[in-house]
C-alpha positions in Angstrom: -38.1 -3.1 -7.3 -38.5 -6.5 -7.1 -42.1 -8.2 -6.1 -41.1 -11.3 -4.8 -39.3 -10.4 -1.8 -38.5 -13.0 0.5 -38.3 -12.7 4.6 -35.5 -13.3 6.9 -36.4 -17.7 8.1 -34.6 -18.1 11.0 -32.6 -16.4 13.8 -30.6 -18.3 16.2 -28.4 -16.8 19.5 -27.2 -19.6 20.3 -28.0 -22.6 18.2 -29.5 -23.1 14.9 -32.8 -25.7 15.0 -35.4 -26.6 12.7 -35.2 -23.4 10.5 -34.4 -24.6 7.0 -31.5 -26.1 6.2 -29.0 -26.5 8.5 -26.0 -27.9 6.3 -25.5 -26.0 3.4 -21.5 -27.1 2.6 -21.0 -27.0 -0.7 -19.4 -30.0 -2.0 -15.5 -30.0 -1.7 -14.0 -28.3 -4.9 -11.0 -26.1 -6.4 -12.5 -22.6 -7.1 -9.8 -22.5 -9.4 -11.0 -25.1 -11.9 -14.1 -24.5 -11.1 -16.7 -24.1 -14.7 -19.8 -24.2 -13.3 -21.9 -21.1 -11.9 -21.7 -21.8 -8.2 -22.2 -18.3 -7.0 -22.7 -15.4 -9.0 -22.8 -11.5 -8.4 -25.2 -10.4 -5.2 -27.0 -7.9 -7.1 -29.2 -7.5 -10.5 -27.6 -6.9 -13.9 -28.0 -7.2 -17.5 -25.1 -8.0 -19.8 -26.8 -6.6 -23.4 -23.9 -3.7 -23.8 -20.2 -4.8 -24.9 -18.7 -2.5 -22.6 -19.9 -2.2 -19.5 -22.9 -3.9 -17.1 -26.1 -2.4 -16.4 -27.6 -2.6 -13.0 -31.7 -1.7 -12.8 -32.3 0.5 -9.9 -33.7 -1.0 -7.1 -36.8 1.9 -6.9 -37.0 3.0 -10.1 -36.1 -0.3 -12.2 -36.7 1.8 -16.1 -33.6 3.7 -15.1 -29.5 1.8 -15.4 -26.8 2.6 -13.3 -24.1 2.0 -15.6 -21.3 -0.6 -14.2 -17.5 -0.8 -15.0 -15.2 -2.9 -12.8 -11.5 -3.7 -12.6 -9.7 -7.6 -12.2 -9.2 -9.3 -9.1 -5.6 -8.6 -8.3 -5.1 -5.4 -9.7 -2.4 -2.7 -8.1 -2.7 -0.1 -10.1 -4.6 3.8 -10.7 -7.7 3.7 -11.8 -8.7 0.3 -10.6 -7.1 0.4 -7.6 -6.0 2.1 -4.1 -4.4 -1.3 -3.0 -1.0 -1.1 -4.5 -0.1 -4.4 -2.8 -2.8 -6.2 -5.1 -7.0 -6.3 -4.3 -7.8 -9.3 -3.3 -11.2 -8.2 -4.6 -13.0 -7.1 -8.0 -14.3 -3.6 -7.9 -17.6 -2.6 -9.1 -18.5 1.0 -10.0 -21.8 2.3 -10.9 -21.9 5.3 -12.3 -25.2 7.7 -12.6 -24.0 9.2 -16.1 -24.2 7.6 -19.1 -21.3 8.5 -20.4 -18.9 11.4 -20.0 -21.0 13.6 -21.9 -22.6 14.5 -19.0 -20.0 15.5 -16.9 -19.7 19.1 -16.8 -17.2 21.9 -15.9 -18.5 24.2 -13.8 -17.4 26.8 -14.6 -15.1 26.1 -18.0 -11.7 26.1 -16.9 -12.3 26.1 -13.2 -11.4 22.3 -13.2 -14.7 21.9 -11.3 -17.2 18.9 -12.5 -20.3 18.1 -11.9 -23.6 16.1 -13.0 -26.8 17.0 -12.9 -29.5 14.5 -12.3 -32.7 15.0 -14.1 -35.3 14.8 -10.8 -32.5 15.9 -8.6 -30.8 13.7 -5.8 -33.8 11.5 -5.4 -32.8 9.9 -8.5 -29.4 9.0 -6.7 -31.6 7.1 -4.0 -33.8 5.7 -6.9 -31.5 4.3 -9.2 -28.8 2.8 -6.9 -28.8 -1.0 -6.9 -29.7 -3.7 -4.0 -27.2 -6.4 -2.9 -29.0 -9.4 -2.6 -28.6 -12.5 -1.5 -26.6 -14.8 -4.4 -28.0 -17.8 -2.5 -29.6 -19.4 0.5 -27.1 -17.8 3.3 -26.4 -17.4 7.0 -25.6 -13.8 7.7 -23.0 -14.3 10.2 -21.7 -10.2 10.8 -23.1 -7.0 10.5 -20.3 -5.0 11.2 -20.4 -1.1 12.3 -17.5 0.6 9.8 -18.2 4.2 10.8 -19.9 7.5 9.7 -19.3 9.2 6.1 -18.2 12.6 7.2 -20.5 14.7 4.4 -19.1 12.0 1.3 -21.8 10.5 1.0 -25.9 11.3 0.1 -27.7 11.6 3.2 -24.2 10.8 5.5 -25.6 7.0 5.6 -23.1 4.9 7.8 -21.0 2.6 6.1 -21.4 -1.0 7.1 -20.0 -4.1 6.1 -22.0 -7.8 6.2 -20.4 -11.5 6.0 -22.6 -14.0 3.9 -21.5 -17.9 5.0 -22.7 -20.2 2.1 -20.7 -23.2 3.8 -17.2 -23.7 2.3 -18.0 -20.4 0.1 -17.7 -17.0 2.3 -18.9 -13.5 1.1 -18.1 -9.9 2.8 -19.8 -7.3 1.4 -18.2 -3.8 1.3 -18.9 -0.1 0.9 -23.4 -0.9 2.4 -24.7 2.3 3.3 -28.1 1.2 3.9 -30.2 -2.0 5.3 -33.0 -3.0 2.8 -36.5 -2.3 4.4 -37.0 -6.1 5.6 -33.8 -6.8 7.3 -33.9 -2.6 8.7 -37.5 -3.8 10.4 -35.9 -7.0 11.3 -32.7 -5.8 13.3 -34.9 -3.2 14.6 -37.6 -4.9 16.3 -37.2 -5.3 19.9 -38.0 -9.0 21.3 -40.6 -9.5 23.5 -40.4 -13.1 24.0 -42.8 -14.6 22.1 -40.1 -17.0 20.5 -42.0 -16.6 16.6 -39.1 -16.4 14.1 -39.9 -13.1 13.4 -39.1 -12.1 17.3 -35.3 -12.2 17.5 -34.3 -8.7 16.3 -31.4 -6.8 18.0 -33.2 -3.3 19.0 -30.9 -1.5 16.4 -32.0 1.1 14.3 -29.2 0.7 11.8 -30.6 3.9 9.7 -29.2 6.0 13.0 -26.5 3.7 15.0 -23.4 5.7 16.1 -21.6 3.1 17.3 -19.3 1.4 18.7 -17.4 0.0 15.7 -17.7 -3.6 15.0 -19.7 -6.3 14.5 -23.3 -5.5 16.0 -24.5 -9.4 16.2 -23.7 -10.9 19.7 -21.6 -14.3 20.1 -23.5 -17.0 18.2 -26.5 -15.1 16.9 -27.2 -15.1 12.9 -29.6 -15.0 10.5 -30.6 -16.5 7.4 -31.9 -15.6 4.2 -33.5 -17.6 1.0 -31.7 -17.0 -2.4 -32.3 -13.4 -3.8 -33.5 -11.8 -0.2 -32.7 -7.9 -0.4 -29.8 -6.9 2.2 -29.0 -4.0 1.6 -28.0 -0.7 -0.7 -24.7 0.7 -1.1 -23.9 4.4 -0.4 -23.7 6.9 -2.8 -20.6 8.9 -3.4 -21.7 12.4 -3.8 -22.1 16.1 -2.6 -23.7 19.0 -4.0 -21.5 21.4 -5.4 -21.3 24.8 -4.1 -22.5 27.3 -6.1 -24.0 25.4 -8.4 -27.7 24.0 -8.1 -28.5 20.8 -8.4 -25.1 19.5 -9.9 -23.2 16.7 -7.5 -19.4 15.5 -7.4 -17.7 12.9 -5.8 -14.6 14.6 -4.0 -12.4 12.3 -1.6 -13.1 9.5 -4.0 -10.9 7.8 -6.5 -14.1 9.6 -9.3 -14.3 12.6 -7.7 -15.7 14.8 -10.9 -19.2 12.4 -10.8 -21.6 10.5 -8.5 -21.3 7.0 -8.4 -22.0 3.7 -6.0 -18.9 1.2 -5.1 -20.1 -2.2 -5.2 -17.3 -4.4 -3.4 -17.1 -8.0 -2.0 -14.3 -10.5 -0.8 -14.8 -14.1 -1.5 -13.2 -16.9 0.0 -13.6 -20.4 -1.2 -11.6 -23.3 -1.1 -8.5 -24.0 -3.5 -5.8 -26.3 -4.0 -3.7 -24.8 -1.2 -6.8 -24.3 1.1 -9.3 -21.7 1.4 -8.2 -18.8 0.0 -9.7 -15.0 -0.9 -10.9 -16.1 -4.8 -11.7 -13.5 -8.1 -15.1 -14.0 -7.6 -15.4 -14.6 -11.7 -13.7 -18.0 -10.8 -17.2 -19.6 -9.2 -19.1 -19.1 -12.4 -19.0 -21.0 -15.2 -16.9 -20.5 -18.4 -19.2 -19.0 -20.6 -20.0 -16.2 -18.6 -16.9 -15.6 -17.0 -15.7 -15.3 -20.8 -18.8 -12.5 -21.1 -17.1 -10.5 -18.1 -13.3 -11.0 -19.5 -14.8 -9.5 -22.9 -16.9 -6.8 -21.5 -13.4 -5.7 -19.2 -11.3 -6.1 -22.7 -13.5 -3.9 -24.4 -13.8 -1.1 -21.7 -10.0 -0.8 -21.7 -9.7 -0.2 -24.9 -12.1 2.1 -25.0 -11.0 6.0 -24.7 -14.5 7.1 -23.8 -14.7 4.6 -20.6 -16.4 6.2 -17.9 -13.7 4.2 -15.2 -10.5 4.2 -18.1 -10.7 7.5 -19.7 -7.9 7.5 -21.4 -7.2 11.6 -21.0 -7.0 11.0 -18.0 -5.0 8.0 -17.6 -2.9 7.5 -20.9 0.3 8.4 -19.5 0.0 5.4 -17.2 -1.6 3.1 -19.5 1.7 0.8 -19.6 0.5 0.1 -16.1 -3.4 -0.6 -15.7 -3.4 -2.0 -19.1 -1.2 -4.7 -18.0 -3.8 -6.2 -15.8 -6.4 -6.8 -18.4 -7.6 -10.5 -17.3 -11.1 -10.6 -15.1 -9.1 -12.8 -12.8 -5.5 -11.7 -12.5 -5.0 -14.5 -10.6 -7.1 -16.9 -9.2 -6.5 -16.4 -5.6 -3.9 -15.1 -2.8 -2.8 -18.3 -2.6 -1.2 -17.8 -6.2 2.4 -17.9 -6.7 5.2 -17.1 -9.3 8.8 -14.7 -10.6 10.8 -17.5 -8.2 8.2 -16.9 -5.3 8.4 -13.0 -5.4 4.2 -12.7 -6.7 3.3 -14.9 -3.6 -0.1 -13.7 -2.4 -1.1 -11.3 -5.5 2.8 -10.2 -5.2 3.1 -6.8 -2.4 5.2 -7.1 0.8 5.7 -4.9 3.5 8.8 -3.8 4.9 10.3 -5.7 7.9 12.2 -2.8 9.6 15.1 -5.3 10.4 18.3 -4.0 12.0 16.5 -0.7 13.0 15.2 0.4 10.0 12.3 2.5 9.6 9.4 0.5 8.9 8.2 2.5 5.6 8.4 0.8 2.2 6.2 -1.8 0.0 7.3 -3.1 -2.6 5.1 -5.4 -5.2 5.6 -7.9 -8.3 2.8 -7.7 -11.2 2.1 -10.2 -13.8 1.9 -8.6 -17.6 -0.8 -10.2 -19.8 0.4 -11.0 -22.7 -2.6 -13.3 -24.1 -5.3 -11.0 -24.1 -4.8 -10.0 -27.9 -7.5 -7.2 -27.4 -6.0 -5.2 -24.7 -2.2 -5.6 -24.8 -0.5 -3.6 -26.8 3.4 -3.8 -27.1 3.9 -0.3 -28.0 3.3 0.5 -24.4 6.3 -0.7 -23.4 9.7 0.5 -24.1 10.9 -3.2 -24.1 7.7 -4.9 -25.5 7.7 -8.5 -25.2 10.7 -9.1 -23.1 8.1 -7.4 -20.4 6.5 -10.4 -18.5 6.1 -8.2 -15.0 6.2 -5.3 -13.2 8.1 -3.8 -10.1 6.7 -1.2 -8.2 7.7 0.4 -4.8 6.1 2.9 -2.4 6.4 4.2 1.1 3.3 5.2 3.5 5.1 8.3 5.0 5.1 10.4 1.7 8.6 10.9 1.4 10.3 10.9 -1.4 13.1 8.7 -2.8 16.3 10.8 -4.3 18.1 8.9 -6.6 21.1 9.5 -8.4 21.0 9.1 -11.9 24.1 9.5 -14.1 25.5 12.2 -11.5 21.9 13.8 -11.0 19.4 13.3 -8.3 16.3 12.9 -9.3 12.9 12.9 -6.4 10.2 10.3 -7.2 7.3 9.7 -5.8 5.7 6.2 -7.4 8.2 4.7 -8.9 7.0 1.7 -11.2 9.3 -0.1 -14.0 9.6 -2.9 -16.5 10.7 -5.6 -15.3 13.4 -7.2 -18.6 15.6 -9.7 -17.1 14.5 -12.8 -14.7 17.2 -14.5 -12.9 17.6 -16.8 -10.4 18.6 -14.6 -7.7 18.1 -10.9 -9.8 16.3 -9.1 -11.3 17.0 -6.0 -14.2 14.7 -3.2 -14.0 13.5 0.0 -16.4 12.1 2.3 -13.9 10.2 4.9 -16.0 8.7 8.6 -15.8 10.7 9.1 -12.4 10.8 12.5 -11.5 8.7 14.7 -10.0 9.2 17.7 -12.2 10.6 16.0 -15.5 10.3 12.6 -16.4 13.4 9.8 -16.8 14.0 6.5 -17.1 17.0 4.3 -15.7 17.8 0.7 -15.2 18.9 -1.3 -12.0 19.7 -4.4 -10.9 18.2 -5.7 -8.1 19.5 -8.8 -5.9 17.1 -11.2 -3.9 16.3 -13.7 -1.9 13.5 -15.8 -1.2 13.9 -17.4 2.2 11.4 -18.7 4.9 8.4 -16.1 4.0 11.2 -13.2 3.9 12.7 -11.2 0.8 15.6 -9.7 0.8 16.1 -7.0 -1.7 19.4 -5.8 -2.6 19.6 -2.5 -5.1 22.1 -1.8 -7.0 23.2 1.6 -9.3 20.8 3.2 -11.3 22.2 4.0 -15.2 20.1 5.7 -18.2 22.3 3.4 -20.5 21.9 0.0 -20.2 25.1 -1.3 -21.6 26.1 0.5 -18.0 24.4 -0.6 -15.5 26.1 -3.5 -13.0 24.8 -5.8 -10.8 26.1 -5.3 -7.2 27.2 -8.4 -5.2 25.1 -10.0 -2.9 25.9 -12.2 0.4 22.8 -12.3 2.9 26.1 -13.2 5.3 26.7 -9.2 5.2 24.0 -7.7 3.0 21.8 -6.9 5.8 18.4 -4.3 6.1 20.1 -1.0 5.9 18.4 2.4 5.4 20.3 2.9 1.8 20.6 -0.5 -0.8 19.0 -3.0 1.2 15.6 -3.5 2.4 13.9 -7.0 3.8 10.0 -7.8 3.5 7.5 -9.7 4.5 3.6 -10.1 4.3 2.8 -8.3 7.9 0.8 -5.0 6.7 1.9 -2.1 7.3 -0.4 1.0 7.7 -0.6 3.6 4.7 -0.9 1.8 1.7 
């Protein structure tokens, strides 16, 4: 725990007067070029292991939660739900050292579990504390709903907005308000005006709702640099049958307790102020230290987050995004304007069509000598990106493949040819009972925020496979060979 906690300065509802500073800008800059450490992570860690961070627990500081974490950017299983590219970096802490301490319960039931030595105290013990990165004006608490059994102790989930001037933070997946700003929010005004006087009546330990920000117009508060905020939840549930042993299920780890540390930052950048990897506002050196420690945990077959018997078959994939910062920020562009904004778009449902598909572009890293391997890829080098596509109805595609039709699910391929207006694609492991591979050629356009995607034939052979004409005059959205996109979300994905 840390001794030197520091109070809550200032509340204003309406104004903000004599309580600290009241500018805090930081000074106009690219977050992008940035090499200095402007802002670094909002909670406590230690970088001694070559693999992975450690993060003391908050209660019980003797005892690590151990800390993997995938790039900003990513689309891809297991660092990622958000197929259309995180515009975030995902931390997860993990309560077991190592996979060693996962067990089957019983062997062969498929069943995992881990067993904390004091039982699920130790959960509530050794989670981490977001703090405060800097001095900050809290300008949201928001109300994200109840956990639904998920999670220890069904804490709410919450979500909390950090303003450091040009520099904004949201914090993610917080289960639970540290003990000051709990007592703070809590404490009902009685008018004395004392800075410690402007609470909110809000028990947040036992609010039901309504969803949404809690704070009324105009009211924040502010906090001195490494002020405790708040914990996040933990992601587990005892498993029945067996004492004292705790899962994770309805998570993306559902065989092992863990905490999700999560956080958006915006910042300013050469096309504006833009959602930024969060690795970008610190300096060199130490982004360097993260790019290694993410280098070394992908190549690691033991890797509590990359396990690679789990996850080898799609390797090809997740292994492709091996740099801390994928890209820099949404506002990042490239492939003749087709990875604009971390490369996913959503389907337009032009000329009647059902509004169902995403479709995303993603960048291969080559550089990183340590993680990319060329084996992984049936046409090594000549791979520079990715093509993926996926609908939010769960229906299938059926696709004809040298006179068969084969159903696929997640269809991903290798993107070997870069033209102007097409692109040649080996889509691989298709099939949802036995894998295959075919190539495609696929037609676009890049027009006024809107791509137009034109597919042509599939063929196994790639001496056979033709590239279909393409006139936006007549090729228009239709529910077989050609879809339109832009960046509206859709729902699903």
């Amino acid at each position: 725990m840390k001794k030197n906690i520091l109070l809550f300065v200032c509340i204003s509802a309406v104004a903000f007067y004599g309580c600290g500073k009241e500018d805090v800008d930081t000074p106009a800059f690219n977050a992008c070029s940035n090499t200095k450490n402007i802002l670094l992570l909002p909670f406590e860690y230690t970088l001694t292991e070559n693999d992975r961070i450690l993060a003391p627990g908050y209660l019980d500081s003797s005892n690590d939660t151990y800390v993997h974490f995938s790039p900003f950017g990513a689309h891809f299983n297991p660092m990622t739900d958000n197929v259309y590219g995180n515009n975030k970096i995902n931390f997860v802490g993990f309560f077991s050292e190592n996979n060693g301490d996962i067990v089957e319960l019983p062997a062969g039931s498929g069943v995992f579990g881990y067993s904390p030595v004091t039982g699920a105290s130790e959960f509530n013990d050794r989670r981490p504390m977001y703090y405060a990165p800097a001095y900050t004006r809290i300008t949201s608490i928001s109300y994200d709903g109840p956990t639904s059994g998920d999670y220890l102790n069904d804490e709410p989930i919450w979500s909390m907005t950090l303003d450091f001037g040009s520099i904004e933070m949201k914090l993610e997946h917080v289960g639970k308000m540290s003990p000051a700003l709990h007592d703070f929010i809590a404490h009902v005004p009685s008018g004395s005006n004392d800075v410690n006087d402007f609470g909110l009546g809000i028990d947040t330990d036992t609010y039901t709702g309504p969803l949404g920000d809690i704070f009324p117009a105009g009211y924040l508060i502010t906090a001195q640099f490494n002020t405790e905020l708040a914990f996040p939840p933990v992601h587990a549930t005892a498993v029945p049958g067996w004492p004292g042993y705790y899962n994770a299920p309805n998570s993306s780890y559902p065989d092992r307790p863990h905490v999700q540390m999560e956080f958006v930052v915006s910042a300013p950048t050469s096309s504006g102020t833009n959602d930024v990897c969060a690795f970008e506002l610190m300096s060199t050196s130490l982004q360097n230290d993260f790019q290694n420690i993410l280098s070394n945990d992908l190549t690691n077959p033991d890797s509590q987050l990359y396990e690679w018997s789990v996850w080898q078959d799609t390797a090809w994939l997740w292994r492709a995004e091996s740099s801390v910062c994928l890209s820099c920020s949404t506002s990042s562009d490239g492939l003749n304007g087709l990875y604009k904004d971390l490369g996913g778009w959503f389907d337009r449902g032009d000329n009647g069509t059902i509004k169902n598909e995403l479709v995303a572009f993603v960048p291969v890293e080559q550089d990183n000598a340590t993680v990319w391997n060329p084996i992984l890829y049936k046409h090594d080098a000549q791979t520079e990106w990715l093509m993926l596509r996926r609908r939010n109805n769960s229906q299938s595609w059926d696709w004809t493949i040298d006179g068969n039709v084969v159903s696929t699910d997640y269809p991903a391929g290798e993107i070997i040819t870069v033209e102007q207006d097409a692109l040649l694609v080996l889509w691989r492991d298709l099939g949802q009972v036995a894998d295959a591979d075919a190539y495609q050629w696929v037609r676009y356009d890049v027009t006024g925020g809107v791509v137009t995607l034109k597919f042509g034939d599939f063929e196994s052979d790639i001496t056979n496979v033709l590239k279909p004409d393409f006139d936006l005059s007549i090729d228009i959205a239709n529910e077989d060979d050609v879809v339109t996109f832009d960046k509206t979300p859709l729902a699903g994905f």
